[in-house]
C-alpha positions, 0 to 999 in steps of 0.5 A, a space after each residue: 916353476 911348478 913341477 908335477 912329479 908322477 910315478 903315475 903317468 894319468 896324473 900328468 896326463 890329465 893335468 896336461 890334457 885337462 881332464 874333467 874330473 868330478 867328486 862323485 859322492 858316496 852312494 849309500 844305498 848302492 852300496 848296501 846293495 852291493 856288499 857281500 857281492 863276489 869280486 867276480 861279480 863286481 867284476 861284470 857289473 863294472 864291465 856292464 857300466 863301463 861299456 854304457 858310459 863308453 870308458 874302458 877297463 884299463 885301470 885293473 887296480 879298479 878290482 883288486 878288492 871288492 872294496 875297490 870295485 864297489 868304489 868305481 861301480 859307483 863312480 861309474 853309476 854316478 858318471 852314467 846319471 850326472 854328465 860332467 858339465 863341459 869345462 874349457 881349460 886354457 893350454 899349458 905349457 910343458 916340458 915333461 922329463 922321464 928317466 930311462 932304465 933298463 928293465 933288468 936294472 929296473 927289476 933289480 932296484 925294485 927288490 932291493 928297494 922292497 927289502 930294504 922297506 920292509 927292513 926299515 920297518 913296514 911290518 911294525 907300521 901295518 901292525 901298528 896301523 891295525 892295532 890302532 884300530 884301522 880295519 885289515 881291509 882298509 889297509 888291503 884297499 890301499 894296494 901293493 905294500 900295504 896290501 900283501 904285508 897285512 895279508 902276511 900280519 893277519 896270517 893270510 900269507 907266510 913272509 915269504 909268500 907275502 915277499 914274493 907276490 909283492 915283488 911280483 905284483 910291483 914289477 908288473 905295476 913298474 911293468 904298466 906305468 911304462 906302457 903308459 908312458 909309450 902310450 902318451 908318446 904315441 898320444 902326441 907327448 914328447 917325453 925327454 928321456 934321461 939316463 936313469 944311471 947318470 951321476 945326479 948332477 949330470 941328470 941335473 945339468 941335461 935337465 937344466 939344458 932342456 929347460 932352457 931350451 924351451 
């Protein structure tokens, strides 16, 4: 039985609903054009694309950086010339099983989870990453940890700065992933929730029973 684990709910969704996605390669000269550009401005020109193509701005990671920005710019310019060709996906069956916690909780298992990576080591892996010779805006691309900790390595953020805007910017992230499930239900997807604070082995045995079910 194959099982699809998502901390983020497009990744389920285009599974089950058969998105068609294409690799869009790298634009060279688009991006040669680009560079240099303020976020800000990035930040109109992917609007401007994003409304000719009919899509929408609902991914915000899309200009966290202006690296991240001139990566969808050129999707979006790829996708606006080279329409994805139709493709038919047969239906899949599913069950789809969410965990259900109260947000207070939520938040508070977010901090402790943050201190306790950054405890066990994240700053000495970003610095090891950067003295091995990644780039510190490589590493800011990837977002949220690795984001805030190398802006605290290279000296942009105090540890406390650092600590406090990461603990902000993921809980507005858990924040997100949870509207999009409730949007999933109102798009037609049954998910199961299951008590978040149940013992493992009672988690186990509701999801067994719901299996079964189907």
């Amino acid at each position: 039985m194959p099982i699809l684990c998502g901390g983020t709910g497009l990744y389920i969704e285009s599974v089950l609903k058969g998105y068609a996605l294409s690799p869009v390669p790298q634009n060279q000269e688009l991006r040669a054009q680009l560079e240099g550009k303020p976020l800000a401005e990035l930040t109109l020109i992917l609007q401007d694309l994003k409304a000719k193509n009919g899509s929408t701005m609902h991914n915000r990671t899309d200009v966290d950086t202006a690296q991240r920005a001139i990566r969808a710019i050129e999707i979006e310019q790829y996708n606006l010339h080279t329409p994805t060709p139709e493709r038919q996906f047969p239906p899949i069956p599913y069950i789809i099983i969410g965990v259900s916690i109260d947000r207070e909780l939520r938040r508070e298992r977010i901090t402790q989870r943050l201190k306790a990576r950054l405890e066990q080591g994240m700053v000495d892996e970003v610095k090891g990453l950067l003295d091995s010779g990644i780039k510190a805006d490589d590493l800011i691309y990837y977002g949220l940890e690795y984001k805030y900790v190398t802006e605290y390595v290279t000296g942009l953020l105090s540890y406390d700065e650092m600590f406090r805007q990461l603990e902000i910017a993921i809980h507005q992230f858990a924040k997100r992933q949870m509207t999009w499930f409730r949007g999933m239900e109102r798009r037609g997807f049954t998910i199961n929730w299951i008590d978040a604070t149940l013992p493992m082995e009672e988690k186990l045995t509701a999801i067994e029973q719901l299996i079964r079910r189907e």
